[in-house]
N, C-alpha and C positions, 0 to 999 in steps of 0.2 A: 475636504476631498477636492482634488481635482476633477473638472471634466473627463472622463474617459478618452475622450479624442484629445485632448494636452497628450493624456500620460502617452497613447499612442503615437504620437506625433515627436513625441522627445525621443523615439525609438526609430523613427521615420516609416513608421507604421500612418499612410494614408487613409483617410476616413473612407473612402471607397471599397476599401478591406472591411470596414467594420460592420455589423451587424447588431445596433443597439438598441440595448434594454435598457431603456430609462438613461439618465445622464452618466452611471458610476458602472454601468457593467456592460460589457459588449462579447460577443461570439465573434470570432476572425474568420474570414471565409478563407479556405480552400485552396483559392486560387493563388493568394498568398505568396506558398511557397515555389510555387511557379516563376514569380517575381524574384525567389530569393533563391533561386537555383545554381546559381553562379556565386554568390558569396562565401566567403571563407566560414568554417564552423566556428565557434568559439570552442571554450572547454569545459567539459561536464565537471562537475565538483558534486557528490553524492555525501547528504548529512544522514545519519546514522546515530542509533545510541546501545548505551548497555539494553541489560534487558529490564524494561517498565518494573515498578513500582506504586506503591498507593499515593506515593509523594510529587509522583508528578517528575519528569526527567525536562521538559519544555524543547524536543526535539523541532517539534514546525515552530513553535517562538523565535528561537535559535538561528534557524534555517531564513526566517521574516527579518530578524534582527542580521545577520549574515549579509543578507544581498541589500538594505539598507547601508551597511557599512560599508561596503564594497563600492558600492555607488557613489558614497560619501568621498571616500580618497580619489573618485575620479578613474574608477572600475565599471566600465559601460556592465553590469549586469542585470540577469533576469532571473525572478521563480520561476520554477515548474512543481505545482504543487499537488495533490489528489483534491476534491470535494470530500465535504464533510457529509458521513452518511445521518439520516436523520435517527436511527438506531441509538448511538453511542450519544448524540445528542440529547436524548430525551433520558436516558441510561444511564451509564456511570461515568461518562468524564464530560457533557454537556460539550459547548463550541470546540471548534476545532481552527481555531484562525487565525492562532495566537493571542497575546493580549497587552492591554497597558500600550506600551512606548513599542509594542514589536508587535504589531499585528496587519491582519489583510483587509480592506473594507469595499464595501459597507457589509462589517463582520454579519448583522441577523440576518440580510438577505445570503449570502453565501452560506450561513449555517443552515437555512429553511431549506425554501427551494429555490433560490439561484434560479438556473436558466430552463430548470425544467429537465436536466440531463438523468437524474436517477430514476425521475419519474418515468422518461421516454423506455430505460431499459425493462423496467420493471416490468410497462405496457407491451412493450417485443417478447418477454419473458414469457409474460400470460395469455398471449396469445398464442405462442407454438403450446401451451401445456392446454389449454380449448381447443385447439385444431387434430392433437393429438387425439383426445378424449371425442370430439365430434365427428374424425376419419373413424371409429370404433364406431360410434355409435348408427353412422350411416353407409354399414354395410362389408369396414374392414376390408380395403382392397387391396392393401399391402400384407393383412393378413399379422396383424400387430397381435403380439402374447400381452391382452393385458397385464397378465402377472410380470411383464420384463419391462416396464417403463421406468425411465431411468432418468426422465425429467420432471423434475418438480415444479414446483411451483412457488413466485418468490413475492417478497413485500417490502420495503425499504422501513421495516421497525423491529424493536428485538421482543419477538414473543413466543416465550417456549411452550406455551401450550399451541401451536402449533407447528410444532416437528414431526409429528405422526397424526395423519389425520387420515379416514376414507370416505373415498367420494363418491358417488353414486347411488347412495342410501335413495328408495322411492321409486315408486314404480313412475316407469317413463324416464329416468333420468342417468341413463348410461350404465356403461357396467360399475361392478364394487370394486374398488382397489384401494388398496392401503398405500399411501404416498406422504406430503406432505409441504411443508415451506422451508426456502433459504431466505436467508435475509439478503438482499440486492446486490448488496456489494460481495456475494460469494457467486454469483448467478456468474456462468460463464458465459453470456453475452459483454457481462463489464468487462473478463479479460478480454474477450473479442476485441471489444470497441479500442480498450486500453492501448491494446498490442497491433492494433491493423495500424499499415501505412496510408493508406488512403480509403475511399469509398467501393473503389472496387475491391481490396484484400477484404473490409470487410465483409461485401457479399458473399463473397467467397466462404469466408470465415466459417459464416452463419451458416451455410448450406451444409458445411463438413460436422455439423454440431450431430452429434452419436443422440439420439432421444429412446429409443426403444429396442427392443429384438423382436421377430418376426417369430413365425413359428417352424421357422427351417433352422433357426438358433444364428440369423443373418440380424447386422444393424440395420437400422432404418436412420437415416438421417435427417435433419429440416427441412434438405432439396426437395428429399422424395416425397414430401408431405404437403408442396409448396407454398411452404411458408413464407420463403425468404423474402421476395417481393413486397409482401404487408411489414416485415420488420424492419427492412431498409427505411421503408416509407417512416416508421415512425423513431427509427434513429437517423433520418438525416442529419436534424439539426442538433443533436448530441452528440457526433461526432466532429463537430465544429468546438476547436479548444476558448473557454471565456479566457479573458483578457477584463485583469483589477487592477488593485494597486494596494502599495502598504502605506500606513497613515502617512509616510514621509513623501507619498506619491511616487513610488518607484514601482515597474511596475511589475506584475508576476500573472502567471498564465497557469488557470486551476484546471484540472479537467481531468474527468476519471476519481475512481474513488476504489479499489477492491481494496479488502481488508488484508494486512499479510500474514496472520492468524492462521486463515481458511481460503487465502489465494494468495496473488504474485505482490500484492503490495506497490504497486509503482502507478504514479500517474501515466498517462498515455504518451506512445510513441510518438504519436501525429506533434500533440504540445511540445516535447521535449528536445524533435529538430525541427520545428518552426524555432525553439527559443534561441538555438545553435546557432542558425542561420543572422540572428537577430543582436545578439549581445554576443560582448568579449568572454563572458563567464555566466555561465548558467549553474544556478545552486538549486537542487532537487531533495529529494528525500524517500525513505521509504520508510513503507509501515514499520513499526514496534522494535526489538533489538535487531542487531546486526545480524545476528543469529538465523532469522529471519527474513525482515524486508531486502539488508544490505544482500545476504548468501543467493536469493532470488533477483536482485536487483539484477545484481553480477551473472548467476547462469541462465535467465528465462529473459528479460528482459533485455540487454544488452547482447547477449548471443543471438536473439531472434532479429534484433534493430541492426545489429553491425557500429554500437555504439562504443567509443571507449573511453571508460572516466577516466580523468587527469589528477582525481585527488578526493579523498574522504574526509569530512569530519564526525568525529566522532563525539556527540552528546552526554556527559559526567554530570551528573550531581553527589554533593556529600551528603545528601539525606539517602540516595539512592545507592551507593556506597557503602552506609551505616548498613542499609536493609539487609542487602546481599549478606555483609557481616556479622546479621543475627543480631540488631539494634530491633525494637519495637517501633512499630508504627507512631506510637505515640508518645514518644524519646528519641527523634528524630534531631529535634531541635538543642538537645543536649547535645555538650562534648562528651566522645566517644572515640579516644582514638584507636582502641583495641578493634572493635567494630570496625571501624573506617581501613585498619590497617588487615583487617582478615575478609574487605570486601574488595580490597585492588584487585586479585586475580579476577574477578569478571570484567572487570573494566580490561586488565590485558589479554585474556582470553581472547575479545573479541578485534583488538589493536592485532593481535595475531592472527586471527582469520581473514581482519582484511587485506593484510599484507601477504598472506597465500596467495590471491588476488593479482598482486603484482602492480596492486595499486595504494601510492604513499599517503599515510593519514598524518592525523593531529586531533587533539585532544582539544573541545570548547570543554571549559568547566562552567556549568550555566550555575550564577550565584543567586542564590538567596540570602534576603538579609538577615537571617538567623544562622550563617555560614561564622564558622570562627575561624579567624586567620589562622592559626596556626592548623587548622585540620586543612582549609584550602593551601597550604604550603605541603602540606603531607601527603598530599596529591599531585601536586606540581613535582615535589620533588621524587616522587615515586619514576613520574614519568620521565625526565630528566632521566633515572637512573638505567631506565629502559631504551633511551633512546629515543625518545619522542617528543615533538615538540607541541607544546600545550600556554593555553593563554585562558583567561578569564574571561567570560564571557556576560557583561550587564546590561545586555540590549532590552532588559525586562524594562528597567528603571529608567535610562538612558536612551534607548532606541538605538541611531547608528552609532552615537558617540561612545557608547557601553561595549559596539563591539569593533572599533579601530585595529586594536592591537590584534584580536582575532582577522580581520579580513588583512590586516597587513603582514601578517606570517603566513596566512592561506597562499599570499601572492608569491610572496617570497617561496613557497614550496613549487606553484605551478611554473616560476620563473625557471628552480635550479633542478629538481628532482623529473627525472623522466617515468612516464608510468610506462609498465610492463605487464599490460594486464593480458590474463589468460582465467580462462573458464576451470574452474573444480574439478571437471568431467569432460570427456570427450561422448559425443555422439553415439560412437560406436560400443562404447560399453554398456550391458544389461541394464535394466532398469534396479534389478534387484543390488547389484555393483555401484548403481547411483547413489542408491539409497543409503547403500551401507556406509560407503564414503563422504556421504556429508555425516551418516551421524559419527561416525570416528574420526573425521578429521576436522568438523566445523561443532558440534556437539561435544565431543570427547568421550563419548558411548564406548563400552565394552565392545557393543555388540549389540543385534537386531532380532528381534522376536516377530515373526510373521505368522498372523493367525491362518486358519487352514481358507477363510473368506478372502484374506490377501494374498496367499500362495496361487487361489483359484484367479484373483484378479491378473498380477503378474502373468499366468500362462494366456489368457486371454487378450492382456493388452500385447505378448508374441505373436498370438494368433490371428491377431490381428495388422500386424506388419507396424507398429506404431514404438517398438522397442526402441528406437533412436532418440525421440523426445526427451526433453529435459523433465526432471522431476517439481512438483511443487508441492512442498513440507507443510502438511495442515498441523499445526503444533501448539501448547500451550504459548504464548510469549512471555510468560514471568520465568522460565528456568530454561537451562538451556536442554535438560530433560525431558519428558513428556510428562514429570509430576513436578504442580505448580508450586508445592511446597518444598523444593529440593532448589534451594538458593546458591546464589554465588561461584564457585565454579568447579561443581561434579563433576568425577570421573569414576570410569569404570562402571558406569549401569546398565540395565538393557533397553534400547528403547522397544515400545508396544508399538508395532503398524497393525490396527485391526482390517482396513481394507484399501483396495491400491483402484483405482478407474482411470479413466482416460478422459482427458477434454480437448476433444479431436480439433476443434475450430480456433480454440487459446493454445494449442499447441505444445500442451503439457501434460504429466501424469501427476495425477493430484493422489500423495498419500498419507490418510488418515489415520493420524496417531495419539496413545491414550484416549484420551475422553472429550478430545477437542468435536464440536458442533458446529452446525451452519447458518443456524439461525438461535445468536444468543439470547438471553433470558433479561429480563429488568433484578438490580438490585435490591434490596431489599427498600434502598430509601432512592428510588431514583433520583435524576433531578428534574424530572417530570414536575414532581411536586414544588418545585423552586421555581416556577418558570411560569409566569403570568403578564399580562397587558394592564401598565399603569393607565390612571383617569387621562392622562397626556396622551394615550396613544403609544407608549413607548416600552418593545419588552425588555424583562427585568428576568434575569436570574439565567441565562440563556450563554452567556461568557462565564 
């Protein structure tokens, strides 16, 4: 690894900006972009994949290997990437940082706790749900319905035995209410921090956060709880974006983490035009498929920012492929080209959603060495036949040299193709209109089933003057359905919204569909169990 202040300094990032931890990792102060107020923006480039699989699709590998390449031919670029939540870490897919020849370092510290940013939110989190419960306790001057508290309480780990829990049990110790945990990265403080421009949007942000109803059937907010002051204080320095690098020492700027599951999916605004400012091309990513992180990138993130990508790629595997196709998990590694040939439409499905968008893609094929030529031709030539240009992607094995031909047709797109990008949705249409339309024209839903909890939600987020907000799709990410067993590329179902709420300070309506949760569960073999400190000092099993 490089010095951190190298890698800054080959960006003309001066050590005056930097705020460092240790030699390999640093927070970039603020002031920054102040300095960089005048400079031209580079171009956003948004990676993206089909929808996940048990196999593994290597979308942030991809994305590590990308801006490697890029840099390679003499592409001033930068990552912008999320933090890795400790949840999915200790869970089912362990590091998050890439690997091999394409990854971000010093990957354990970044998978652990880094700079201390999830912890910071976690701590703002649990302190408005204490303040909450303590305004009750001493005297209720707002006049809070215990029964209508409407913030929980969060922990950055995946543990479903507590999703429903009551607190108060014992005398002396507040009133009883049934509540419970999210895991951190669905806490709407993370979109907060994600989506604020500066220090002050965030105050703001935080103050507008909806926690309770009163007993006249009125919000209560953070403000009125004064909370805001204590939480600033202990997100200051988490809203400060880290600044790493990839083992090739190029460097990439992590910061923010919500999941795009059960929120917006995207690293934070703050990082994403500091990177503009900074490089020629900036390659980012969002959670899970297209369907998903990309559909959210596009209408909550970028609509809120005034951001416009210049070009997507989109993340293909032929294991992931076969899945969609009805291959077995574990005949993935076999040729199949029946299976591969009855799983293209998810791969195009979603090459079509982002071209609704108005924004030009391309197909990375990420290879594994159990890939057969002739099925990576079947794929290529698929795309070819569709119009798309597609290139193979070895940044596993290789690093930047695996992904040349990928970064050098990326180029050649943001050189000749103009993007035209426009939002799903306008403002001004209902919420219930929002919904409907991403699931019919970004899903391929029949049609929309709203239970009489979500009809009630709907009339209340009108009633409360908040019906302009963009929506954000809480949804399985393995189908583009809300059932996770319904692979590859369905149509005509109905999707289930069980309930619709508001997240007044992220600036979005979060709607909860099928059987999607907020705070997931451990596997059956996590990789908790995998994951120990050799007699060297050194952990093992954590990548």
């Amino acid at each position: 690894m490089k010095p951190i202040v190298e890698v800054a300094q080959s960006f003309g990032i001066n050590e005056e900006y930097l705020e460092l931890y240790g030699k390999y990792k640093s927070k970039l102060d603020l002031t920054l972009s102040n300095e960089l107020q005048d400079h031209p923006d580079g171009k956003l480039v948004l990676v993206t994949a089909m929808n996940p699989t048990p196999a593994g699709e290597g979308k942030t590998l991809t994305t590590i290997g990308l801006v490697q390449a890029l840099n390679a031919i003499g592409e001033p670029t930068i990552g912008a990437l999320r933090e890795p939540s400790l949840g999915p870490c200790f869970g089912m897919k362990g590091g998050a940082t890439g690997s091999n020849k394409a990854q971000i370092v010093p990957s354990e510290d970044i998978n652990l706790h880094f700079t201390g940013d999830i912890h910071a939110i976690t701590s703002a989190h649990n302190l408005l749900s204490a303040m909450i419960d303590n305004h009750i306790f001493h005297g209720n001057e707002l006049r809070i319905n215990p029964q209508r508290i409407l913030w929980k309480r969060a922990m950055d780990m995946n543990d479903r035995c507590l999703r429903n829990i009551v607190t108060g049990l014992g005398a002396g110790n507040g009133a009883v209410q049934e509540t419970g945990f999210m895991i951190t990265t669905a806490s709407e403080i993370m979109a907060v921090l994600c989506l604020s421009k500066d220090l002050a949007d965030l105050e703001k942000r935080l103050g507008q956060m909806l926690v309770a109803y009163n007993e006249k059937d009125e919000v209560v907010t953070a403000a009125q709880l004064g909370a805001v002051g204590a939480m600033v204080v202990l997100l200051k320095d988490a809203i400060k974006p880290n600044l790493v690098q990839t083992i090739e020492g190029t460097p990439v700027v992590v910061h923010g983490g919500p999941f795009a599951n059960i929120a917006h999916g995207c690293s934070s605004v703050i990082a994403t035009k500091l990177s503009l400012k900074l490089a020629k091309i900036v390659v980012t990513e969002a959670g899970f498929g297209a369907d998903l992180g990309a559909e959210k990138f596009f209408n909550i993130k970028c609509r809120q920012a005034g951001l416009t990508p210049a070009a997507s790629v989109l993340v293909v595997t032929v294991k992931a492929l076969k899945y969609n196709g009805g291959a077995s998990k574990l005949e993935l590694d076999q040729p199949n080209p029946k299976a591969l040939e009855l799983g293209l439409p998810n791969m195009k499905r979603h090459i079509e959603n982002i071209q609704k968008f108005g924004v030009p893609v391309m197909v990375a094929i990420n290879h594994f060495a159990s890939d057969q030529a002739e099925e990576i031709d079947q794929v290529i030539d698929y795309c070819k036949s569709i119009g798309v240009k597609v290139e193979i992607s070895k940044v596993w094995a290789e690093g930047s040299q695996g992904g040349i031909d990928l970064a050098r047709t990326l180029t050649q797109i943001l050189d000749a193709e103009k993007t035209a990008f426009t939002s799903l949705y306008s403002d001004e249409m209902d919420t219930q209109s929002k919904i409907e339309k991403i699931v019919q024209e970004i899903y391929r839903g029949a049609g929309v089933s709203f239970s009489p909890a979500a009809v009630r939600g709907i009339k209340e987020i009108e009633r409360l003057g908040f019906n302009s907000l963009p929506v954000c799709m809480a949804k399985t990410p393995y189908s583009f359905s809300d059932q996770p067993q319904l692979l590859g590329a369905p149509e005509g179902f109905t999707l289930h919204v069980r309930a619709v709420s508001v997240s007044a300070g992220a600036g979005f309506i979060v709607v909860h569909t099928g059987n999607i949760v907020t705070m997931p569960g451990l596997p059956k073999s996590p990789a908790a169990e995998h994951i120990y400190l050799d007699k060297q000092g050194e952990v093992i099993g954590l990548m």
